[in-house]
N, C-alpha and C positions, 0 to 999 in steps of 0.2 A: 380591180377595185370592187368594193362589196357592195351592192345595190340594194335595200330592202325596198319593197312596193307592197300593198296590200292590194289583194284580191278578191271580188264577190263572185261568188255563180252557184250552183242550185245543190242538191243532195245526190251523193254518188254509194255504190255498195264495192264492198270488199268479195272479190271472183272466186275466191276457195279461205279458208282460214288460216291463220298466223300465229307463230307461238311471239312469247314476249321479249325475245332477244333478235326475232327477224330482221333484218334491213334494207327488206328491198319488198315490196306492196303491191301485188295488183288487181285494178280497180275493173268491175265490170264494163265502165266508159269513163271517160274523162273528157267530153264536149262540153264548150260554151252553151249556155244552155236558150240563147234565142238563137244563134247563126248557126249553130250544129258545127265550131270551127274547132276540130283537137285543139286542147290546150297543151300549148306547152311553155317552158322557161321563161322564153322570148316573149310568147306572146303575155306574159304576166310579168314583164321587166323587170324581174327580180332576179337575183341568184341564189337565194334562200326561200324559201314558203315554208306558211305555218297553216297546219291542218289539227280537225279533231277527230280522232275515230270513237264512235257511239256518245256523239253528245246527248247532253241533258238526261244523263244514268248514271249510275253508282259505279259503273264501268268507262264510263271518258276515260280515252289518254290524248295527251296533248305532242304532236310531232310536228318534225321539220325535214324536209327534203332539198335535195338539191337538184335534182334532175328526173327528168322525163323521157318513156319509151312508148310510142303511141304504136301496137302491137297491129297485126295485119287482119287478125280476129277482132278488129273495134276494141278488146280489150287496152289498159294501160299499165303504164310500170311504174311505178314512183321508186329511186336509186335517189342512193345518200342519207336513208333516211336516218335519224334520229328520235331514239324512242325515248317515252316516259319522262316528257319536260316536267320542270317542277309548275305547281300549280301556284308559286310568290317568289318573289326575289330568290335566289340568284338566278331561276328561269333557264338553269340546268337541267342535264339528263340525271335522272335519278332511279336507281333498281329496283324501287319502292312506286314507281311508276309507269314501268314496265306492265302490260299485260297481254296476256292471250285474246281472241278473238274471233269467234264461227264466220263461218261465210255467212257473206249477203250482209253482215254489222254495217250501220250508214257513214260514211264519211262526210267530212262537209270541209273547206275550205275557214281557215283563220280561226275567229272566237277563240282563241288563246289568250291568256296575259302574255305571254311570250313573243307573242306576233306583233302586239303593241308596242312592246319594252323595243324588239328590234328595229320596229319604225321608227322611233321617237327616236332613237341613240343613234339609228343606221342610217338617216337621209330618206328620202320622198320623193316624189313624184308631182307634190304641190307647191304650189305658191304658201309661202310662211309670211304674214305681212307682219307687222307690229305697226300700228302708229295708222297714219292715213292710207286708205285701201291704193290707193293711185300716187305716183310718183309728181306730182304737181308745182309748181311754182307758189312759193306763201306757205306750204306745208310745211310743219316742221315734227321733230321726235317721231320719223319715220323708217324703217329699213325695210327691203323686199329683197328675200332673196329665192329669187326668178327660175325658170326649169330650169337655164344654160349653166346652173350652180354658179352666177356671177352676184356678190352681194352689191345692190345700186340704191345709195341716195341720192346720188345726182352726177354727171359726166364726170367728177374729179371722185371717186369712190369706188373702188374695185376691188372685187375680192374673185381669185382664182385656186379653187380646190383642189386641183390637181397636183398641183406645185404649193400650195399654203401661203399664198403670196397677196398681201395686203399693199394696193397702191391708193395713195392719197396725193391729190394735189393734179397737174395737167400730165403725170408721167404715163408709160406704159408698162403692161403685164409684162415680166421681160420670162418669154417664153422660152422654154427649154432649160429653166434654171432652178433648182429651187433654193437656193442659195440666201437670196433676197428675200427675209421675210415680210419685209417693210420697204417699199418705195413711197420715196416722195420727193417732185418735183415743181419746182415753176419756173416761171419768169420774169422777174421783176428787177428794175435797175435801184434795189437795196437792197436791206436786210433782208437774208429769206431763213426764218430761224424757225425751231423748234421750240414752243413756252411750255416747260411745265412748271408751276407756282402752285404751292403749297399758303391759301392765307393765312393759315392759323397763326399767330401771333404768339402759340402756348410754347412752354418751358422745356418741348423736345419735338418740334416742328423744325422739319426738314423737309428739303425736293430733293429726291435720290432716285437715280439709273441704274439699276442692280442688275450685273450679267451673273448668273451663276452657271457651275458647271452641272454635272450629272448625276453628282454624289453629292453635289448641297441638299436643303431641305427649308423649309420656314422658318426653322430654328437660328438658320446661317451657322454652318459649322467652319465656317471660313476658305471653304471652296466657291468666294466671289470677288468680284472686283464691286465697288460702289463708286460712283462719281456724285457728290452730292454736294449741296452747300446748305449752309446754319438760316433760320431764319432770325428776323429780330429779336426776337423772345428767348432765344435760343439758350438754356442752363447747362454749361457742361454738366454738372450734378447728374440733370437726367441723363445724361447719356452715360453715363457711371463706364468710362474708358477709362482701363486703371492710366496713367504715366510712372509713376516709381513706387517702388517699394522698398520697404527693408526687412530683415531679419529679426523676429519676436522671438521663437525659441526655435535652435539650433537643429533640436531632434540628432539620431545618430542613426548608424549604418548606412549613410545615402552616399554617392561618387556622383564625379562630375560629369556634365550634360543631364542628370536624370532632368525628368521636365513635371513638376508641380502646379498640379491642377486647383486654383482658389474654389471655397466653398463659398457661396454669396452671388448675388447679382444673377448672370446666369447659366453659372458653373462653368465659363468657358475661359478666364482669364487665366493665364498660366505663367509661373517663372522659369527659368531656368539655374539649374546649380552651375555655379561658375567654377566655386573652390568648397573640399570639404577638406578638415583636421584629419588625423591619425586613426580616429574613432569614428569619422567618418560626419560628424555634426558640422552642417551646412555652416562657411564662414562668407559667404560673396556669392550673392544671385541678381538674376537679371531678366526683365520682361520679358516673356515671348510672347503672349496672347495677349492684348489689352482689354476682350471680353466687353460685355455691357453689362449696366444696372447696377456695377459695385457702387461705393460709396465711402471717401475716408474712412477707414476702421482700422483698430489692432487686433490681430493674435486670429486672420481668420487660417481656419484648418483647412488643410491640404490632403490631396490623393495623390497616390501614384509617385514612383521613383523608387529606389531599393529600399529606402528606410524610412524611417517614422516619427510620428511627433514637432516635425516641423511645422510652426505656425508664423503665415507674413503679416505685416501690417500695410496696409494703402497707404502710401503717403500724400499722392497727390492723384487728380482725376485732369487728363488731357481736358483743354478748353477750347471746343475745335469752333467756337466765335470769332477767335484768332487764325481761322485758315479760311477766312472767306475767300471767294476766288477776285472779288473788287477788281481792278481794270486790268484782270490779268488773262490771256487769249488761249484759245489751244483751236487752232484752224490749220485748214488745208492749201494752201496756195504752189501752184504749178506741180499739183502730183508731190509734195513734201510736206508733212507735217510741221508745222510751225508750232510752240510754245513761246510766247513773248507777253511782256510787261507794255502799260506804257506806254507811246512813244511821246508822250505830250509830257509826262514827266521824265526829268532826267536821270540818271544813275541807276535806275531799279532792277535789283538783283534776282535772278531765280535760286532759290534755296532748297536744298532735298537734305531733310535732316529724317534723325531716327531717335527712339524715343521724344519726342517734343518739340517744341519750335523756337526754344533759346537759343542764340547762338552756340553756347558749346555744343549742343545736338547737333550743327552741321556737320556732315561728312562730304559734301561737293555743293560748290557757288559759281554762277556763272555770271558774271561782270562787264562791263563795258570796256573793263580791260582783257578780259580774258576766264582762264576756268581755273579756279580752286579745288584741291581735293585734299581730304584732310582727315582729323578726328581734333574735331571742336575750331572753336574761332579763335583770334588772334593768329591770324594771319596775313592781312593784308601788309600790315607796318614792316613786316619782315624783307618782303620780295616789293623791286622796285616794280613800277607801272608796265613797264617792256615785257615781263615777266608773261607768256602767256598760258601756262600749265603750272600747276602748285599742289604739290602734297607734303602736309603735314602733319605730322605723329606729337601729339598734348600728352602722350601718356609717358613719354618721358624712358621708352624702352628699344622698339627696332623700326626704323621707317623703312619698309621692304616692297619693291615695286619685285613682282612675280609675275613672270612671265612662262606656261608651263605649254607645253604640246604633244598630245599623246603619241606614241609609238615614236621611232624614229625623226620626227618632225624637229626644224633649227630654228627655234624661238629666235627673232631676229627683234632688233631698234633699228628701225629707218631715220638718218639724218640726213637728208638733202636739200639742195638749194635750186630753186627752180630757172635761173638764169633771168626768167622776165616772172608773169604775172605766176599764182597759182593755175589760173583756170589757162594762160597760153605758154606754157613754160617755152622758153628759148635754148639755141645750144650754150652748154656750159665752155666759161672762157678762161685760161690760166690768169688769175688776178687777186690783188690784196686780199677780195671779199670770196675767191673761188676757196672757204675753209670752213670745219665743223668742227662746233668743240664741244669737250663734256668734261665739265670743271665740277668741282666739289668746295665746299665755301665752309666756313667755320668763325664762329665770334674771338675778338681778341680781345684782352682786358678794360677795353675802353667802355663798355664794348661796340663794338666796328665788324661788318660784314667783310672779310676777306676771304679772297681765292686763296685755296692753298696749294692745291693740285690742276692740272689742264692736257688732257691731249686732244692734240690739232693733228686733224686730215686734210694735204694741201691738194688743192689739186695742179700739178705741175703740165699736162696736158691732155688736153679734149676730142685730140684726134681719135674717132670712131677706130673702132682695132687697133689703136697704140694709146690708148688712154696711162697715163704714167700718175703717182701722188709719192709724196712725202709726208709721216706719220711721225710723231714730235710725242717726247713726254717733258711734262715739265712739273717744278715742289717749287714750293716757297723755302728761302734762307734768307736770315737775316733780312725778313721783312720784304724779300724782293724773288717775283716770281719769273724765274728765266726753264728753257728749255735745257734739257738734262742728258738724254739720249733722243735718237733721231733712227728713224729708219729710211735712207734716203729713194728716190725713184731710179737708182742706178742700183741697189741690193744692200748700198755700203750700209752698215750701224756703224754710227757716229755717237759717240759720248763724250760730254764733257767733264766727266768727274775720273778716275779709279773704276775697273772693273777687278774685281778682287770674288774669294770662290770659300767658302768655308768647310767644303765638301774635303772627307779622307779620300775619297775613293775617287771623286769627276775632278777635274781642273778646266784651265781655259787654254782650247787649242781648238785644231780640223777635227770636223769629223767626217764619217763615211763620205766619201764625193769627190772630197778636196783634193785626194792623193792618186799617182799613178807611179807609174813601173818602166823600165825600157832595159835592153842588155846592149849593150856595143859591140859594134862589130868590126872586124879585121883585125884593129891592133888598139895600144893603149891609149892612141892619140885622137883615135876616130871620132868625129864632133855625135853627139847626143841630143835627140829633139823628143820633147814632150809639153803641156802645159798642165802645170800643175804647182799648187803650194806646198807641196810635200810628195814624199816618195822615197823610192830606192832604184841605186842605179847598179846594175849586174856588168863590169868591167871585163874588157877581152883578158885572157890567158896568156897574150904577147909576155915573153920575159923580159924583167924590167932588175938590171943592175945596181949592185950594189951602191949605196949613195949617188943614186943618178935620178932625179926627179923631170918625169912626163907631164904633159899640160894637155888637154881637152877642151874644147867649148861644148858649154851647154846653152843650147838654147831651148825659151822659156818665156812666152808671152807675160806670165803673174811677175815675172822678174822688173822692177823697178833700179833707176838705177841710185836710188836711195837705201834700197832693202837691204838687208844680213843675211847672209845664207848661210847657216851652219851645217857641217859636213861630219858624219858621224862613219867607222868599222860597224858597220851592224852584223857582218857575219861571213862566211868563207874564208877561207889562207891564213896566215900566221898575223896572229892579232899581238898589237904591238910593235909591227913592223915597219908602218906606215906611218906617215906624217902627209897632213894636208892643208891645202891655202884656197880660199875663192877672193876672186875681183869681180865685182858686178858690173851690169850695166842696164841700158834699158832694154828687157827684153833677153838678156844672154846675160851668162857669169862663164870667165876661165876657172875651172877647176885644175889645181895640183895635186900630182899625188909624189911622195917621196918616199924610195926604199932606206931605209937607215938601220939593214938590217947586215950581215957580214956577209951575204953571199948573193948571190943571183937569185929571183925569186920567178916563176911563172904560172899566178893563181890568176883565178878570178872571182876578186874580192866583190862585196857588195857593201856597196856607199849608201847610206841613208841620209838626208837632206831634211831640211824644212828650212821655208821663207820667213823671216819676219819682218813685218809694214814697217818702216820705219823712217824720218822725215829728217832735214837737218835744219828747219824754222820751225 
């Protein structure tokens, strides 16, 4: 940290001569000039000094040093030095202030303007009082701040330099931090509040908290947040925040998003192009900046954006008399931010609208029944009271809930049911109410809110590591909304309509999984085991006589004894030669096969199969 301290003590000489770019000086002695004690740094509590070499001549220069060598010869060293200060503000080194110097020239300690400038701006060594010399009881319009760098007007008043930390009230310096620029603490069993009240009564009196960031400025280039409220008096006029505008002349070359900067007020209001024509003249813009100090006008001119000659007119100036904060809260309770209305009046809504505070400006309303999100109002009459989440789209085009996640990430909708409370969920239990739905609603010429669509997730069981569900679609016909297709918790799709395929190329059948393979062995009669809904069976070479037909069992868990087995030549031996018959049962079918060919045959034919599900209710 930089210390400045001013120093007095007596007339010293320069030990051999110096040109005007030197930086390092030594002095024939450098002792206090009553104790005879080497001076150095420390002992002058500075980290900087300011000297003159050959005051009160045409030859003064004015330097600063930073350190000291107190040599074994009683000579000294002055290192860091700084030559050729300026003789007025900015109390820089200047080349023009550089100069040479003979031995034995007198030096002397301070008499600088620059040794002042750095005292005053760089901190002291003294007591600063303002106001009554002594900190007193009855005193008042006092501040002392003390050697220990502590500012004190009384036990609740602290200021700590180190860390820039201002505490007010019974709290402490909270050390180690500098985080905290402001503490303030007490304890009293009520309000323990902050007042800032603005009286003025006039026509643009406001109390406003303004955070800015780094790259704001006085101007407010709108790198701030403001938290303020309107006083009595309060004229939106003065506060000339545009609200809407519209289009005066068109201008041409410009495309959409350019951003239009208004001339007036205090050149910060701005629109945006929403839509340009063919030629490119502005047909649809929309506020971006509301700026201050405008005021109702037509036709003011614009900067900025690809093209030219577009002029807006004000239509309207936001009236932020209408946004007082009135019994409405934003506090901290159990470590969460609270905003709330109210509690002594009933219903009262929070509202976050854009451009203005009409109702169509809402875009999200938080309710006693719940939360609205939307673009513009007429909403509530739609969605009954149970309703607790609501969006809705006024403009009459796409209502699109987007849900995006970068890289590889599965944007997911969570719908659960907690079994007991939110905050103690219990285990979930197969029952009426264990189901989640997400229906779609549409008016019908009455008009009347109808379901028209619904899928239901049941939950069929809860058992940890065997949890089971059935997933249900269902439409509306003829007025009446039933389930349609079904995925059930045993794999089956159940439908109750047609499944029909308009595809040249796909149909509806097995695919990869469903089928398997087996060949027989020993002879033609040898029973066959697989489970499968399809496949081919590879038949032993046993010779099998002329009109003489053999019989096999297949067994086949998919085999119901309702099903159809169709039995197909798919390939090997004299095709056409065969004739085939199945009886099912549960679990197994006898397959036949019949030679009806004129002579003995001994191939081994391959049979192809498929099951079809089939009922007799």
């Amino acid at each position: 940290m930089t210390t400045i301290n001013l120093y007095g003590a007596t007339t010293y000489y320069l030990q051999g001569s110096i040109t005007a770019t030197q930086t390092s000086i030594t002095l024939v002695s450098f002792l206090e000039p009553v104790t005879l004690v080497p001076i150095t740094m420390s002992l002058m509590n500075t980290t900087t000094a300011y000297a003159t070499i050959s005051p009160r001549t045409n030859q003064s220069e004015f330097i600063s040093f930073t350190g000291i060598t107190q040599n074994a010869d009683t000579t000294a060293t002055l290192t860091g030095v700084t030559r050729g200060l300026k003789r007025g503000y900015d109390y820089t080194s200047s080349t023009a202030f550089k100069l040479p110097h003979a031995g034995g020239t007198q030096f002397i300690l301070g008499d600088s303007p620059a040794a002042l400038n750095a005292f005053l701006t760089g901190g002291g060594t003294t007591n600063l009082t303002i106001g009554a010399s002594t900190i007193t009881s009855g005193t008042t319009k006092r501040i002392l701040y003390d050697l220990a760098g502590t500012l004190q007007e009384s036990a609740n008043l602290q200021w700590d330099n180190s860390i820039s930390q201002l505490v007010l009230g019974s709290g402490n310096i909270n050390t180690g931090s500098n985080q905290w620029a402001l503490t303030m603490a007490g304890s009293i069993n009520n309000y323990y509040d902050v007042s800032l009240q603005n009286l003025s009564t006039g026509g643009t009196a406001t109390s406003d908290i303004v955070l800015s960031a780094d790259n704001d400025n006085p101007s407010l280039l709108g790198h701030y947040a403001d938290f303020g409220i309107t006083n009595s008096g309060y004229n939106a006029t003065n506060g000339g925040f545009i609200k809407s505008v519209s289009i005066n002349a068109a201008g041409t070359g410009y495309t959409a998003n350019d951003i239009l900067v208004l001339t007036g007020g205090d050149n910060n209001g701005s629109v945006t192009v929403v839509t340009v024509n063919g030629s490119g003249a502005v047909t649809s813009i929309a506020v971006n900046l509301a700026g201050t100090g405008y005021s109702v006008a037509s036709g003011l001119a614009t900067t900025g954006g690809t093209g030219n000659s577009c002029t807006i007119n004000v239509v309207s100036l936001l009236d932020f008399t209408e946004w007082s904060a009135g019994d409405t809260y934003l506090y901290s309770s159990g470590g969460n931010l609270v905003i709330s209305t109210d509690g002594s009046v009933a219903n009262k809504s929070i509202k976050f609208t854009v451009g203005g505070i009409g109702t169509t400006n809402e875009i999200m309303k938080l309710t006693s029944s719940g939360m609205e999100i939307g673009l513009g109002a007429n909403t509530a009459a739609l969605v009954s009271t149970t309703t607790l989440v609501q969006y809705n789209d006024t403009n009459g085009t796409h209502s699109d809930w987007s849900f995006n996640v970068a890289g590889n990430g599965i944007p997911t909708i969570n719908l659960q049911s907690t079994g007991g409370t939110l905050a103690a969920p219990t285990a979930s239990t197969a029952s009426p109410s264990s189901k989640s739905f997400i229906s779609t609603f549409a008016y019908n010429s009455t008009p009347a809110q109808k379901e028209i669509t619904r899928i239901t997730s049941t939950l069929v069981s809860g058992t940890a590591g065997a949890e089971t569900s059935n997933i249900s679609f269902s439409n509306i016909i003829a007025g009446t909304l039933a389930t349609r297709l079904s995925i059930l918790s045993t794999g089956i799709v159940s439908a109750t309509g047609g499944i029909v395929t308009t595809s040249p190329s796909s149909g509806i059948g097995y695919a990869t999984g469903a089928g398997s393979s087996a060949t027989q062995s020993t002879n033609k009669s040898t029973t066959v085991s697989f489970n499968a809904n399809c496949g081919t069976i590879t038949m032993n070479n046993a010779a099998l006589a002329s009109q003489t037909t053999v019989s096999f069992t297949f067994t086949n868990t998919s085999i119901a004894s309702t099903d159809m087995i169709l039995i197909n030549h798919q390939s090997a031996g004299t095709l056409g030669a065969y004739t085939f018959a199945t009886v099912g049962g549960s679990g197994t079918s006898t397959i036949s096969v019949r030679n009806v060919s004129g002579g003995s045959l001994s191939e081994a034919i391959v049979l192809q199969f498929i099951i079809i599900k089939a009922v007799t209710s």
